[in-house]
N, C-alpha and C positions, 0 to 999 in steps of 0.2 A: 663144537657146539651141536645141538640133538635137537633136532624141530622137529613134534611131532602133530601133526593135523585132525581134528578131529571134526565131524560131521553130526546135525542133526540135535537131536536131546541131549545128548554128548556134550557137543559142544558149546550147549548153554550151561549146562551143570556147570564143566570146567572153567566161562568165562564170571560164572556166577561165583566161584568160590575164588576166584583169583581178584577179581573186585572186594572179596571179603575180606580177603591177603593186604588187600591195598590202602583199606578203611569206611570202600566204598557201598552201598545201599543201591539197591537198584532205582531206587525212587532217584537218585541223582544223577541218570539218565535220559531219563522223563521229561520230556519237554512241557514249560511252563502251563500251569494250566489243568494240567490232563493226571484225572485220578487214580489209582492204582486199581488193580481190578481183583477182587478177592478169590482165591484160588476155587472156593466153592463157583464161582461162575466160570468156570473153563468150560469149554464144551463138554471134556473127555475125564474133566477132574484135575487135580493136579499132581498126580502117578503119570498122567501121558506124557510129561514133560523130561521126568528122567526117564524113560527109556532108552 
């Protein structure tokens, strides 16, 4: 078996697309309550994320 590590922007793409593998929405993380934030209010945008 092959485990490979990954870091940073990286590694949210990867976790984000393997949650999508799985059925899963990022909103089903999110603790009760608390709204999703539209990518227009990122600091940097939402390009800084995949980096």
């Amino acid at each position: 078996m092959t485990v490979t590590e990954y870091e940073h922007g990286l590694a949210r793409l990867v976790a984000h697309a393997i949650d999508h593998l799985d059925g899963l929405l990022y909103t089903a993380r999110m603790r009760p309550g608390v709204e999703p934030v539209p990518a227009q209010k990122y600091p940097h945008g939402a390009r800084a994320y995949g980096r």
